[in-house]
N, C-alpha and C positions, 0 to 999 in steps of 0.2 A: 124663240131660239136666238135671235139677233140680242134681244133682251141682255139672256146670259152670256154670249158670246163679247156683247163689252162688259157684263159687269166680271169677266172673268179678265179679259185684256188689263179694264180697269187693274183689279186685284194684282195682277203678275205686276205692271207696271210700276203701281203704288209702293208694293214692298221691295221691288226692286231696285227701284230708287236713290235707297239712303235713306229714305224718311226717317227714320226709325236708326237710333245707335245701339251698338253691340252694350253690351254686358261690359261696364269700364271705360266705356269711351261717350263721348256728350259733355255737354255745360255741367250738370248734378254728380256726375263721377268725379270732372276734375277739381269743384267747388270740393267736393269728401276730401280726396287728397290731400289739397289746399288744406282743410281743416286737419286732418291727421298730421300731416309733417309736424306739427309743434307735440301733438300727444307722444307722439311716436320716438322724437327727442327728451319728452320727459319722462317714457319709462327709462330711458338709458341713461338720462342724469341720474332719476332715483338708483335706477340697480346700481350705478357707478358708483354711487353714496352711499346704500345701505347691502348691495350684497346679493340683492332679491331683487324681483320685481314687485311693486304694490299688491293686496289682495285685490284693490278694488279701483278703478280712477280716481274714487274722491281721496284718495291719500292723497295726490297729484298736489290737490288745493290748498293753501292760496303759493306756495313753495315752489311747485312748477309749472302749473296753470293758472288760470282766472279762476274758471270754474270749471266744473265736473259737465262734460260733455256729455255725459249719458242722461244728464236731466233736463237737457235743453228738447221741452218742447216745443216749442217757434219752429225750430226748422223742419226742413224737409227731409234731411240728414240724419238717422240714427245712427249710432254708434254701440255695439256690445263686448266687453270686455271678459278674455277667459282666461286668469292666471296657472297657467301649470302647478301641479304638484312642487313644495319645495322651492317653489318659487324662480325656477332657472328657466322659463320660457313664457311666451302668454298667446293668446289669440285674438287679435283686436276685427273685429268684425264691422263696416259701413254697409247701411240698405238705404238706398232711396227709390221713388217711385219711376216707375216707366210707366211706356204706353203699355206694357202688358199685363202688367203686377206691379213687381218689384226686384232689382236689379241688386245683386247683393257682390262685395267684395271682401277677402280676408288677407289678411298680411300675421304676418308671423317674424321674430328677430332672423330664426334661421332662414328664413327664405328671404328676406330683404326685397321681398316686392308682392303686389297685388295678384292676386287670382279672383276674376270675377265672372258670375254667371247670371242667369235670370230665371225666376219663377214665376209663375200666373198666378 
């Protein structure tokens, strides 16, 4: 009984904590960020130049990125990109790893900021 009795103190404690960052917030969210700010300025150069937003990021290259983000496996950082219909909106999507799963955020032109959650 004493057994559970810490490993349950333990448990409330542990997660109580801090240990553990929300959905958005940690070192690997704001590294995404960090990475998207420039994607994010080149879909709006591209649309601002041609009208549209790209079908795909690698239009981006080499014109407004290095390279195509979404083929970078090195990181720990994915990236998925959803151009709207007609081209007038997109959905740029980052997932990285947490302690539980994985930790996913999406940004959108019209919302001009992150919504993030996490999955197992």
């Amino acid at each position: 009984m004493k057994f559970l009795l810490s490993l349950g103190l333990f448990a409330l404690l542990f997660f109580s904590s801090g240990c553990f960052d929300k959905p958005g917030e940690g070192k690997l969210a704001q590294q995404g960020f960090a990475i998207a700010d420039p994607i994010i300025n080149a879909l709006e150069k591209y649309k601002n130049e041609h009208g549209k937003y790209p079908q795909r990021l690698g239009e981006l290259v080499p014109e407004y990125l290095e390279k195509d983000p979404q083929k970078d496996d090195a990181g720990e950082i994915r990236f998925i990109y959803f151009p709207a219909e007609e081209g007038g909106s997109y959905y740029l999507r980052l997932s990285y790893p947490s302690f539980f799963g994985t930790d996913d955020c999406s940004y959108t032109p019209a919302e001009r900021k992150w919504s993030c959650g996490g999955t197992m």
